[in-house]
TORVEX-814937 format. One record per residue: x, y, z of N, C-alpha, C, O, CB in turn; residue number from 1. Coordinates in steps of 0.2 Angstrom, whole numbers, plus 5000, padded with zeros to 4 digits. Glycine has a CB too. Example, Ala and Ser with C-alpha at 12.3 -4.5 7.8 and 13.67 -1.06 7.14 Angstrom:
residues 2
{r {5066 4972 5039} {5062 4978 5039} {5066 4984 5039} {5071 4983 5042} {5057 4978 5045} 1},
{r {5064 4989 5035} {5068 4995 5036} {5064 5000 5039} {5067 5006 5040} {5070 4997 5029} 2},
This chain:
residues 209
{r {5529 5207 5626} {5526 5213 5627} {5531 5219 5628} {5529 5224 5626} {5522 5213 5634} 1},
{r {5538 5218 5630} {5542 5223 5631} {5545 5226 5625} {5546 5232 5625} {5547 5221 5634} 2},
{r {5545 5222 5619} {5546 5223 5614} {5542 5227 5608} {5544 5230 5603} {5548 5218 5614} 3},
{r {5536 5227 5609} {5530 5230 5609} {5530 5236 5612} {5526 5240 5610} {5525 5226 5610} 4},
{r {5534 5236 5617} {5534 5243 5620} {5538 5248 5617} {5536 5253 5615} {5536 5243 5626} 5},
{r {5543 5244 5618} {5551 5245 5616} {5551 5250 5608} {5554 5255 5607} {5555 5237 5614} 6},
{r {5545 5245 5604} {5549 5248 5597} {5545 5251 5595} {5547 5253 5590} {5551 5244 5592} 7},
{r {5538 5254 5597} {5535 5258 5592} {5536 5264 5591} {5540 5266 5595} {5529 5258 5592} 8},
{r {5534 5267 5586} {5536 5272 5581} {5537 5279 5584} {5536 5283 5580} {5530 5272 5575} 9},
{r {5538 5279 5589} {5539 5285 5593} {5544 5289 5591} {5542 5295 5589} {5541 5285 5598} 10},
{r {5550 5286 5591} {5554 5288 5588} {5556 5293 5581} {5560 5296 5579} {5556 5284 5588} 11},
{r {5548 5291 5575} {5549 5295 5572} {5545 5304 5572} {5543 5308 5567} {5548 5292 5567} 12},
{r {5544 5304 5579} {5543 5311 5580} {5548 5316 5581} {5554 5314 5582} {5539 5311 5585} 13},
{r {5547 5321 5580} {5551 5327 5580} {5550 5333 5587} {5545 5332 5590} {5549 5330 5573} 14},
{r {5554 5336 5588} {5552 5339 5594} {5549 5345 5590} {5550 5350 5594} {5558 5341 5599} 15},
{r {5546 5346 5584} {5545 5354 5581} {5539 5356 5586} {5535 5352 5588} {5542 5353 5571} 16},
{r {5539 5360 5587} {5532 5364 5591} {5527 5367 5583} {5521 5367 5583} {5536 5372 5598} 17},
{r {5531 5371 5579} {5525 5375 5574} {5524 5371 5570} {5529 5369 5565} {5527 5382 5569} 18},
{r {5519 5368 5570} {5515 5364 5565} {5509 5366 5564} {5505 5370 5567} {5515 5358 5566} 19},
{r {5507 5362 5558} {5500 5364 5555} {5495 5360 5561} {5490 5363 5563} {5498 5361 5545} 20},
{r {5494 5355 5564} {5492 5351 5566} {5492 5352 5573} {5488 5349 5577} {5496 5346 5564} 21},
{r {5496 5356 5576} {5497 5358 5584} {5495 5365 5584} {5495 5367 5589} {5503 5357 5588} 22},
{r {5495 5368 5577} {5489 5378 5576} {5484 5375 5581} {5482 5377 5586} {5485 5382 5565} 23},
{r {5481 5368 5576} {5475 5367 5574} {5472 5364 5584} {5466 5364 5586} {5475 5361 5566} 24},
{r {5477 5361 5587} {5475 5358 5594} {5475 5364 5596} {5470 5366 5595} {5479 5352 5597} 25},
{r {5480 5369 5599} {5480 5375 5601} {5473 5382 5599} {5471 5386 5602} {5487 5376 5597} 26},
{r {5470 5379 5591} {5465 5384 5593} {5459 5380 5596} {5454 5383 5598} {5464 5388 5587} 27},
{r {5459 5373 5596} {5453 5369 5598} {5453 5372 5606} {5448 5374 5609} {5455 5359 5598} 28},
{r {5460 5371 5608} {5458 5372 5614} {5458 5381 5616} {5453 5383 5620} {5464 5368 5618} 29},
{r {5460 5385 5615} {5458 5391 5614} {5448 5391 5616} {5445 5393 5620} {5461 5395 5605} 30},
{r {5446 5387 5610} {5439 5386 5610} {5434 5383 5616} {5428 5382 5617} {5438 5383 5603} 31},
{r {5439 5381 5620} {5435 5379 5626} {5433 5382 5632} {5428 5381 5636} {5437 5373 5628} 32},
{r {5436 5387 5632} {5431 5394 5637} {5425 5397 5632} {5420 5398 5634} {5437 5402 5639} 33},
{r {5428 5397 5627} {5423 5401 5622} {5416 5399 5624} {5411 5402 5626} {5423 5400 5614} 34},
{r {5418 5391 5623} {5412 5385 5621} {5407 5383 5625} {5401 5381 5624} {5416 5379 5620} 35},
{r {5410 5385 5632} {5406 5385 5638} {5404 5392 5640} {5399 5392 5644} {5411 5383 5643} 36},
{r {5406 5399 5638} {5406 5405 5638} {5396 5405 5634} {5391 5408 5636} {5414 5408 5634} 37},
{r {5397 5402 5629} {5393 5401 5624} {5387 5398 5626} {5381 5401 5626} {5396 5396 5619} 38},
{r {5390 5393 5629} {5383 5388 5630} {5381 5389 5637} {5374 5389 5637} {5386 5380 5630} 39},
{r {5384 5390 5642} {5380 5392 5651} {5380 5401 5652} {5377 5405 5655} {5387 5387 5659} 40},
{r {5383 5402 5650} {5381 5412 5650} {5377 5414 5644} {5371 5415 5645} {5390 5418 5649} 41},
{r {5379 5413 5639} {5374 5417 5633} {5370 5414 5631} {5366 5416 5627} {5375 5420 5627} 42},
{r {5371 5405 5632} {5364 5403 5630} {5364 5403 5623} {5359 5402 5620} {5359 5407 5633} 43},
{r {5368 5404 5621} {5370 5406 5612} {5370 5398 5609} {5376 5396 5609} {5380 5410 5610} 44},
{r {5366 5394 5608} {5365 5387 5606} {5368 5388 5599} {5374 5386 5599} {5357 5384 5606} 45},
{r {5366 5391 5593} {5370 5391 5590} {5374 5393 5586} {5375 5390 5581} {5368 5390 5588} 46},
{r {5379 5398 5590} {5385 5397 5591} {5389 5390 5593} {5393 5387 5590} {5385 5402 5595} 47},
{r {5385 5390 5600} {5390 5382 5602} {5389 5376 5599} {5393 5372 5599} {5389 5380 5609} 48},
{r {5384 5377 5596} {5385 5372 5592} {5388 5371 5584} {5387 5366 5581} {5379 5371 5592} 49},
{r {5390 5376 5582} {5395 5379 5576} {5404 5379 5578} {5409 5377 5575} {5393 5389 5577} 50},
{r {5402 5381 5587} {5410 5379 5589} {5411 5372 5589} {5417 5370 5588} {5413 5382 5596} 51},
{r {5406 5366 5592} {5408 5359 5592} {5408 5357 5587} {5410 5352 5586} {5405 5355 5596} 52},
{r {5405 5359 5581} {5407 5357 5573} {5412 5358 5572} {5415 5352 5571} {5404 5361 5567} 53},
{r {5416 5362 5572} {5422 5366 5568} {5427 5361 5575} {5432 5357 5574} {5422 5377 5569} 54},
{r {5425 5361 5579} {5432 5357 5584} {5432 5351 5583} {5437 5348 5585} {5432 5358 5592} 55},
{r {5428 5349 5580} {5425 5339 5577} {5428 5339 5571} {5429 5333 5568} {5416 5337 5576} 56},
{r {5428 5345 5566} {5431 5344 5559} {5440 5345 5561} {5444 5343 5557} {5427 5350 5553} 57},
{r {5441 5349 5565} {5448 5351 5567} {5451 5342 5571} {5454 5338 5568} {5448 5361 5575} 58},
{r {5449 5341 5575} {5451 5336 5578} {5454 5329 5571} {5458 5325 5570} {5443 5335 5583} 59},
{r {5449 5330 5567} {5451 5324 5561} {5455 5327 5557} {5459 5323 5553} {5444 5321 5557} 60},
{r {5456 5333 5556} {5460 5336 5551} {5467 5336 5554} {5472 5338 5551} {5458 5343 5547} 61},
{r {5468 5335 5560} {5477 5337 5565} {5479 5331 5560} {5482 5331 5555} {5480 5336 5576} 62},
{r {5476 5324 5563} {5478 5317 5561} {5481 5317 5557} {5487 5315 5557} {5475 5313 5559} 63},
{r {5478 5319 5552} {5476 5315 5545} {5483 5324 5542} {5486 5322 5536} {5463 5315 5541} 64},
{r {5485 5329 5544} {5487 5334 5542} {5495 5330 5545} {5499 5330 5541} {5483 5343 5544} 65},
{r {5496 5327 5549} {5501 5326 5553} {5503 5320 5547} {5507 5322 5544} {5500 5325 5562} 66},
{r {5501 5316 5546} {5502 5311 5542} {5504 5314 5534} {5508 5312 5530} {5495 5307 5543} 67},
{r {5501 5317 5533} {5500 5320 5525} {5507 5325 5524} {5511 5325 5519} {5492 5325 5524} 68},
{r {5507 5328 5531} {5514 5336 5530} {5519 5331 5531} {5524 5331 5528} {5515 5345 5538} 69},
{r {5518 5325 5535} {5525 5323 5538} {5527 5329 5546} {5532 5333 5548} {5531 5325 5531} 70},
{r {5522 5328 5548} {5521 5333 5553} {5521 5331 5561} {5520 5334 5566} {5514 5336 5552} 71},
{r {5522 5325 5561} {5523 5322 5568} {5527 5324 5573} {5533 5324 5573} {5524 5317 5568} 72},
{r {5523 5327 5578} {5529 5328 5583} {5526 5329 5590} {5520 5330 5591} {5534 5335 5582} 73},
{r {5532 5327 5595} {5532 5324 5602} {5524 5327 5607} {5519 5325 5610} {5539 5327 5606} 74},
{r {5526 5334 5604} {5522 5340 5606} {5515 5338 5606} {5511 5338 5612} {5523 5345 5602} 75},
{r {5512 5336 5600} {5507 5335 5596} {5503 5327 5599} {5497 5327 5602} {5511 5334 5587} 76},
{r {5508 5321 5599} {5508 5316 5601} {5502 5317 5608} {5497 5314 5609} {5516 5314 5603} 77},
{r {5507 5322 5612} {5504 5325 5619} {5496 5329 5620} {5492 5327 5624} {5508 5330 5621} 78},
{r {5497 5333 5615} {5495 5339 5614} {5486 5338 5612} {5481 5342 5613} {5501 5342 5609} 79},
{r {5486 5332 5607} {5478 5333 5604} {5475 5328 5608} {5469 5329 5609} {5477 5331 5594} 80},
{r {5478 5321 5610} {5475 5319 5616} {5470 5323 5620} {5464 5322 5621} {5480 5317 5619} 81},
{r {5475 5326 5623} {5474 5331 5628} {5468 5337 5628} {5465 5340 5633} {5480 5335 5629} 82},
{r {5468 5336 5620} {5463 5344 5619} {5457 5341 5618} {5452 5344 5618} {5466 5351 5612} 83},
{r {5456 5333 5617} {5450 5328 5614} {5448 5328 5620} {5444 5332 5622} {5450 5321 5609} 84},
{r {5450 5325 5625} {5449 5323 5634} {5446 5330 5636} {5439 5330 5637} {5459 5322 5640} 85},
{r {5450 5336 5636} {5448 5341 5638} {5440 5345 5635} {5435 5348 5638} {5455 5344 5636} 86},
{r {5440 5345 5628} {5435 5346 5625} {5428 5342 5627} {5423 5345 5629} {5436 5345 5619} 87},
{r {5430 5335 5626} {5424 5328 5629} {5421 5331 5636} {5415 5332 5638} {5429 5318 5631} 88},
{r {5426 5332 5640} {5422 5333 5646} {5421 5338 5650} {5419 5338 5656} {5424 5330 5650} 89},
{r {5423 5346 5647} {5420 5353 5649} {5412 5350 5644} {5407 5349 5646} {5425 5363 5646} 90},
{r {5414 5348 5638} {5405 5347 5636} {5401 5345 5641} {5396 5348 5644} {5404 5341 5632} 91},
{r {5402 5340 5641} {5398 5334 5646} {5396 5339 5651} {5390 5341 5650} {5403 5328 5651} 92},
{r {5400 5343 5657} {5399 5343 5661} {5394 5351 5658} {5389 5351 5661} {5404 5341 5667} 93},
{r {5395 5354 5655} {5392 5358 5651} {5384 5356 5651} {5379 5359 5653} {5395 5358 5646} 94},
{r {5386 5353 5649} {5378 5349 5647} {5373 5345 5651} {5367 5345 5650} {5378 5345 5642} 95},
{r {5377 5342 5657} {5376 5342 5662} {5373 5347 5665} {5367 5346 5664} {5380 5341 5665} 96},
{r {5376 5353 5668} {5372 5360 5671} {5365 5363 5664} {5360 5365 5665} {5381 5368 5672} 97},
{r {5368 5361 5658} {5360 5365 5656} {5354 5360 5655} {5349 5361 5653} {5361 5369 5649} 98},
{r {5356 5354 5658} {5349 5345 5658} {5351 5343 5652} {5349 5337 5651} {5338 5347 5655} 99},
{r {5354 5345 5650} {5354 5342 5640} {5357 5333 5643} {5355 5328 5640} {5362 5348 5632} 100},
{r {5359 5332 5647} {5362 5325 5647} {5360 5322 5655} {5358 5326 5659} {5372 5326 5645} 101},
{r {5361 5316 5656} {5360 5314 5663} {5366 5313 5668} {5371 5315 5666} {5357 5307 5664} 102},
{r {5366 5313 5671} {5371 5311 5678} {5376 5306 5679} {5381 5306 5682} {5368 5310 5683} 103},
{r {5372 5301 5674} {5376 5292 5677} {5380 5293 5667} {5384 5289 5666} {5366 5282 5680} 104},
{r {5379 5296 5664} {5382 5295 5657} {5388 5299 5659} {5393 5296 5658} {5378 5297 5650} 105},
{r {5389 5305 5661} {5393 5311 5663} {5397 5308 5668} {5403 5309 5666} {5389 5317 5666} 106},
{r {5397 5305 5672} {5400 5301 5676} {5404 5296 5673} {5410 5297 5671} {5395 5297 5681} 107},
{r {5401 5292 5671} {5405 5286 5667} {5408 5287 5661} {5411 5282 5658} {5399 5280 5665} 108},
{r {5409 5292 5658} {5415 5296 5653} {5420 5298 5657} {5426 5297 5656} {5413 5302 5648} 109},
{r {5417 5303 5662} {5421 5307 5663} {5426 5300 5667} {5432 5300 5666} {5417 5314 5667} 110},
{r {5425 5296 5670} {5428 5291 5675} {5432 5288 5670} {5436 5285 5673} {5422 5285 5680} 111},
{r {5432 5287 5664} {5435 5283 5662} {5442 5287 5660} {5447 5284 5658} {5430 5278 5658} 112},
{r {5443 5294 5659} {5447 5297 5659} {5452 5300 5664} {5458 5302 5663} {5445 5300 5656} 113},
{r {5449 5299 5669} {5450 5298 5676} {5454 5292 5679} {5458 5292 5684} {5444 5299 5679} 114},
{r {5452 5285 5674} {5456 5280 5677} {5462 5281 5673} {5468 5280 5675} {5453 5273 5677} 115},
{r {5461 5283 5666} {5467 5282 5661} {5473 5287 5665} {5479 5285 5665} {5465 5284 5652} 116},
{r {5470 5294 5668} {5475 5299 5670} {5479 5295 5675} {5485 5295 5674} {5471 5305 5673} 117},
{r {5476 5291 5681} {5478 5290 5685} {5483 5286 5683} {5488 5286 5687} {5475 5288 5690} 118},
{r {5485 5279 5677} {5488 5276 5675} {5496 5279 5672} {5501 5275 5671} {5483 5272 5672} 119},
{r {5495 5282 5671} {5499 5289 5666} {5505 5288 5670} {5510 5289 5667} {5495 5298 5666} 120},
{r {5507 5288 5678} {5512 5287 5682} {5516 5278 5681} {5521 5276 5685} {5508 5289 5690} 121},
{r {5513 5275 5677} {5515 5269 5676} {5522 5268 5671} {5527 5265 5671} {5510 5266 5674} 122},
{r {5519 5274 5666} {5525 5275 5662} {5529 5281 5662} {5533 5282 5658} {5524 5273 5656} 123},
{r {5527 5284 5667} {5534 5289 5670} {5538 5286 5673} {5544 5287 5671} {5532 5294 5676} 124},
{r {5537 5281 5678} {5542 5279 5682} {5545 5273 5679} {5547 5269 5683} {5539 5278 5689} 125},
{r {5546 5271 5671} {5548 5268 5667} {5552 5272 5661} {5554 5269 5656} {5544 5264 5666} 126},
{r {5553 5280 5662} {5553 5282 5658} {5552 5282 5650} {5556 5284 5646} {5556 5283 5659} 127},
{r {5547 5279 5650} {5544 5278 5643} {5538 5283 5642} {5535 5286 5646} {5541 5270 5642} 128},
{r {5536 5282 5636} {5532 5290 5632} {5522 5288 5634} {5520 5282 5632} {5534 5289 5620} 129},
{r {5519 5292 5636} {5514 5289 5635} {5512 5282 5629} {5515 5281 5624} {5510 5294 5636} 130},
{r {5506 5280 5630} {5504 5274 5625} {5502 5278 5617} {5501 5284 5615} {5494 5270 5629} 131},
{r {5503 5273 5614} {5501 5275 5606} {5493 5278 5607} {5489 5275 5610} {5502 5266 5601} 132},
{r {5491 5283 5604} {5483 5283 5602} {5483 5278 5599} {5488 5275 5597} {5479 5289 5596} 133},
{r {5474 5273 5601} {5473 5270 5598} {5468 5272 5593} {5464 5276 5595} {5472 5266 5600} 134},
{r {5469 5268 5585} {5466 5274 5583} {5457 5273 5584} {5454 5278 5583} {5468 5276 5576} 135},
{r {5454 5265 5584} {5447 5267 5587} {5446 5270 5594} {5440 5271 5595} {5444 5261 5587} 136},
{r {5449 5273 5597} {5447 5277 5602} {5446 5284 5601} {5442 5288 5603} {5451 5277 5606} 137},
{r {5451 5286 5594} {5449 5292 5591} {5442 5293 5587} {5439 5298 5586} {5454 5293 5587} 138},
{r {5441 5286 5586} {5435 5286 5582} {5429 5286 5586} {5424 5289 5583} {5436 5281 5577} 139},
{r {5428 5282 5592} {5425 5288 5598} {5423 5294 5599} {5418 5297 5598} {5429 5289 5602} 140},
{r {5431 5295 5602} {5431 5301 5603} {5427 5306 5596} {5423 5311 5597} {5438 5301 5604} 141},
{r {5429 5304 5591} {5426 5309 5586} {5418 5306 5584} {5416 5308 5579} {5430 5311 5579} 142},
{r {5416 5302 5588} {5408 5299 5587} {5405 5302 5594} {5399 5300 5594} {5406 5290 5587} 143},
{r {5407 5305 5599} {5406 5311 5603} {5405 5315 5600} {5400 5317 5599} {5411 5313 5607} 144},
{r {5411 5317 5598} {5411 5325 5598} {5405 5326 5591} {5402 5332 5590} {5420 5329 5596} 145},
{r {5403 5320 5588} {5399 5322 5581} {5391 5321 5586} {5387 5325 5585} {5401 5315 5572} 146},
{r {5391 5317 5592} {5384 5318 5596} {5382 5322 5599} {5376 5324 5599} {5383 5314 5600} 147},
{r {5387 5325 5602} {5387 5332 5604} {5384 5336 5602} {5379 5337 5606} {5392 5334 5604} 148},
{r {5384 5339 5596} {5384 5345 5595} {5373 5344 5590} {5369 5347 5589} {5394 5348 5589} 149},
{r {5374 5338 5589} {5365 5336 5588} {5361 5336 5595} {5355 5337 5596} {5364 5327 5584} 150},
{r {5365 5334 5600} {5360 5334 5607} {5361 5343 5606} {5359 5344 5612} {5364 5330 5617} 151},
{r {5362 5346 5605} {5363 5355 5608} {5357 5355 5603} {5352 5357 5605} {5372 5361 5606} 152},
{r {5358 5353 5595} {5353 5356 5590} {5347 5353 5591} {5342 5353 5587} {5354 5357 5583} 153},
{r {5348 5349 5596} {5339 5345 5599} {5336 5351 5603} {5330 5350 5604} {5339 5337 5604} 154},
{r {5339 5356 5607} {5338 5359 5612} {5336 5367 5609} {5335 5371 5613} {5344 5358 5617} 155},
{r {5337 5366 5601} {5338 5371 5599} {5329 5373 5595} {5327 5368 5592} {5346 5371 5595} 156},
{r {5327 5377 5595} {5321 5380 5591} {5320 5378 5582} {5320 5383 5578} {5321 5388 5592} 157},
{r {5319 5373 5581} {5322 5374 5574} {5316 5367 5571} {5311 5365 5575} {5333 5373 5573} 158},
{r {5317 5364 5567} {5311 5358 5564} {5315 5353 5565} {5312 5349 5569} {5308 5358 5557} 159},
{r {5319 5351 5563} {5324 5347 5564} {5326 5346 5572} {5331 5342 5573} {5329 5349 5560} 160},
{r {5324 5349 5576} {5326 5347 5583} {5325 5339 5587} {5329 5337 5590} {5321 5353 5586} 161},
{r {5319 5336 5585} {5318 5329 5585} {5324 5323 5582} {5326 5319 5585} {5312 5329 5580} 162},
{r {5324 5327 5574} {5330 5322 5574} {5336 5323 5576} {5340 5319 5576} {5332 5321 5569} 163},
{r {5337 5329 5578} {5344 5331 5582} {5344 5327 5589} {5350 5326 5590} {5344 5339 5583} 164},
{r {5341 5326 5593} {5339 5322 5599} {5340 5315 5598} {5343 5311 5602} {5333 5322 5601} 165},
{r {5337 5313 5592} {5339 5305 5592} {5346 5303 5588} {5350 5299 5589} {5331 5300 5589} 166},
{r {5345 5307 5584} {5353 5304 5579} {5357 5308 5585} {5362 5304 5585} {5354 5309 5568} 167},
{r {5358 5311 5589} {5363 5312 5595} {5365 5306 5600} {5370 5303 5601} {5360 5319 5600} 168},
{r {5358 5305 5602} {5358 5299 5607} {5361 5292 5603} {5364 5288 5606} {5350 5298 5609} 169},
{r {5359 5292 5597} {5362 5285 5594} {5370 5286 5594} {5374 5282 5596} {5358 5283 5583} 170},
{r {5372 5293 5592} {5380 5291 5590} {5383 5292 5597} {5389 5289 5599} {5385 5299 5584} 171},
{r {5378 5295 5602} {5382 5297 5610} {5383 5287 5613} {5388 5284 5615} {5372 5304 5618} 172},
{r {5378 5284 5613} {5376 5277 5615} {5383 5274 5611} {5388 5274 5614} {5368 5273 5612} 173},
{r {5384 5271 5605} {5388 5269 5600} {5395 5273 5603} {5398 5269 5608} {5386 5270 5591} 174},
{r {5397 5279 5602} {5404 5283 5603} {5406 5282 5612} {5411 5283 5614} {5403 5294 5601} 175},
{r {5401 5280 5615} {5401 5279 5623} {5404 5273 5626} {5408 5272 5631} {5395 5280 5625} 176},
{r {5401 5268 5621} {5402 5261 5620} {5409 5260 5619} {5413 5257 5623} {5399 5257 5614} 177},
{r {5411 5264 5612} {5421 5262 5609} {5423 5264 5615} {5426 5261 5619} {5425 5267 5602} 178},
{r {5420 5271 5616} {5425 5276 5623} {5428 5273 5628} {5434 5272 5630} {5421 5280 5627} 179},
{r {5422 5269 5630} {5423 5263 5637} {5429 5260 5635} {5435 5261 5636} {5415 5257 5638} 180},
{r {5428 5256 5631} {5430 5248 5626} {5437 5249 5627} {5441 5246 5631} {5428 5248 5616} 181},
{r {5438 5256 5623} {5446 5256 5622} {5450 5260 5630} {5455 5259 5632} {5449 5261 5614} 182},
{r {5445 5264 5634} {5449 5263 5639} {5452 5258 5643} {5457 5259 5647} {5448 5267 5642} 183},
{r {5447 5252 5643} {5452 5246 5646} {5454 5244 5640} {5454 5238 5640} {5449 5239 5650} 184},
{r {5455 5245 5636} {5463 5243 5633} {5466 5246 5633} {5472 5243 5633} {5466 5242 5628} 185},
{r {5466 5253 5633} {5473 5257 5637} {5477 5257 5645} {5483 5257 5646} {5471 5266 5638} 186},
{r {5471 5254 5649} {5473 5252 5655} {5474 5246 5656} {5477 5245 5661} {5469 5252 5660} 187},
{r {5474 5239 5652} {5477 5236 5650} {5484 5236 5646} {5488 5232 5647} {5473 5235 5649} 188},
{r {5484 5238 5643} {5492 5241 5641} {5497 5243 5648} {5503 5241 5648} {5491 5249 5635} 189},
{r {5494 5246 5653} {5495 5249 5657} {5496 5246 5660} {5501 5247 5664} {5493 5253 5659} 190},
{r {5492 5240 5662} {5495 5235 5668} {5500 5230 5664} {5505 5227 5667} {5489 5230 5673} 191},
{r {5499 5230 5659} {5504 5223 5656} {5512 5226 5656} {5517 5222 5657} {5501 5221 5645} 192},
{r {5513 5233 5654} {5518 5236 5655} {5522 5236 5662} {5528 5236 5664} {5516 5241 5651} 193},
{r {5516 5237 5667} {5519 5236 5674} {5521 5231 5677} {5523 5231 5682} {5516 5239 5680} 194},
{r {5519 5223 5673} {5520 5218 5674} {5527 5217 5670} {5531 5213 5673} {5515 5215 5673} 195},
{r {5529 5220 5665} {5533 5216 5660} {5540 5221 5662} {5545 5218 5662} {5531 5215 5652} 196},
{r {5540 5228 5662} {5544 5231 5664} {5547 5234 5670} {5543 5237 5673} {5545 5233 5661} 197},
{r {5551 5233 5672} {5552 5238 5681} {5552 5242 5681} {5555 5245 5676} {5556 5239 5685} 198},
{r {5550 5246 5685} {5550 5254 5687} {5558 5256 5686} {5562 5252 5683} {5547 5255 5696} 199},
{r {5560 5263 5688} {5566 5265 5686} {5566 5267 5691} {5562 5271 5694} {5567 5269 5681} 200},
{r {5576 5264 5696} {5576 5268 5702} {5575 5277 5703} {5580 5280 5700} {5581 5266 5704} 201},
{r {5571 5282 5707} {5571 5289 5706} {5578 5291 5705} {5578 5294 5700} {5567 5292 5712} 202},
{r {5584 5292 5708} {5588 5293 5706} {5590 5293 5700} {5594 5297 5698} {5589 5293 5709} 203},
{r {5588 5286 5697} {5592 5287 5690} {5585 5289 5682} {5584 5287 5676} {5598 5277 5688} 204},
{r {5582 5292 5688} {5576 5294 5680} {5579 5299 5676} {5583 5303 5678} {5567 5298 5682} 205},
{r {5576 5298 5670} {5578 5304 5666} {5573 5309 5670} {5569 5308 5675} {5575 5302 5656} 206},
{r {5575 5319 5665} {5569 5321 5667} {5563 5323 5660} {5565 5325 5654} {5572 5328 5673} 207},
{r {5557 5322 5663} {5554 5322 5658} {5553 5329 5654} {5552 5334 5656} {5549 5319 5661} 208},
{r {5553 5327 5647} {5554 5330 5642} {5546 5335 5642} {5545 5339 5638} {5555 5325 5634} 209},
């Protein structure tokens, strides 16, 4: 297991901050005041539902742009995690305050990002880099964000509203399922690593990048 820790591909990141791939997380997140601005003040359904399109097509194109430019870096690593977590659950709770979603689904996403945060101190105090994306978690993650934005246009005046409710609820059930799934395997990664390596005495930690 140490060795598995040890060697993956981290290393071929870069510290570059301007990239095409971190514009693209930087304006995702720009868009999440909008997005809520959108959806509980103006009620602007299709608006918001235009901005969780575009942030579900941005979300797959960092990857796949970071891979393709040779665009990888530390920043990035950090950075689109963060802005998918971040995005997933102002939704939720978004949608939460307008009915569109229930209580006990909003809870149990949101909890499971909440265990993984809490786990995050495991490999600080080993000075090692957070866990690799897995990439079916991304694919979750972006079977969210593609449910999302069909529960809004179920809520929305239009003919198609029916199927927007249920093709939402099928990809929300399925993207909720991986979601779960792979956060015990990230917390799993997380205990296996606190079993196999030792902590780092505090005086001699690096400081974090």
């Amino acid at each position: 297991m140490q060795q598995a820790v040890t060697t993956e591909p981290a290393d071929s990141r870069t510290d570059r901050i301007l990239t095409v791939p971190n514009a693209l997380s930087v304006l995702r997140l720009i868009g999440v005041p909008v997005f809520l601005w959108l959806l509980l003040i103006e009620r602007a359904d299709g608006w918001a539902f235009a901005l969780l399109i575009a942030s579900g097509v941005s979300d797959f194109l960092d990857g796949k742009l970071a891979r393709l430019l040779d665009q990888s870096s530390r920043l990035g690593a950090l950075l689109d995690p963060f802005v998918d977590r971040l995005y997933v659950i102002t939704t939720l709770l978004g949608f939460l305050v307008r009915g569109i979603l229930p209580w006990p689904v909003v809870v149990i996403l949101i909890a499971r990002d909440a265990v993984l945060t809490a786990v995050l101190p495991i490999y600080r105090r080993r000075n090692l880099p957070p866990p690799e994306v897995i990439y079916l978690g991304k694919a979750a993650t972006f079977a969210l964000m593609s449910a999302l934005p069909w529960l809004l246009a179920g809520q929305m005046d239009w003919a198609a509203a029916g199927f927007g409710r249920a093709f939402g609820w099928a990809l929300l059930i399925w993207g909720a399922t991986v979601y779960v799934w792979t956060g015990v395997l990230y917390l799993g990664k997380a205990l296996a690593v606190a079993r196999a390596i030792p902590a780092v005495p505090h005086n001699s930690r690096q400081p974090i990048q």
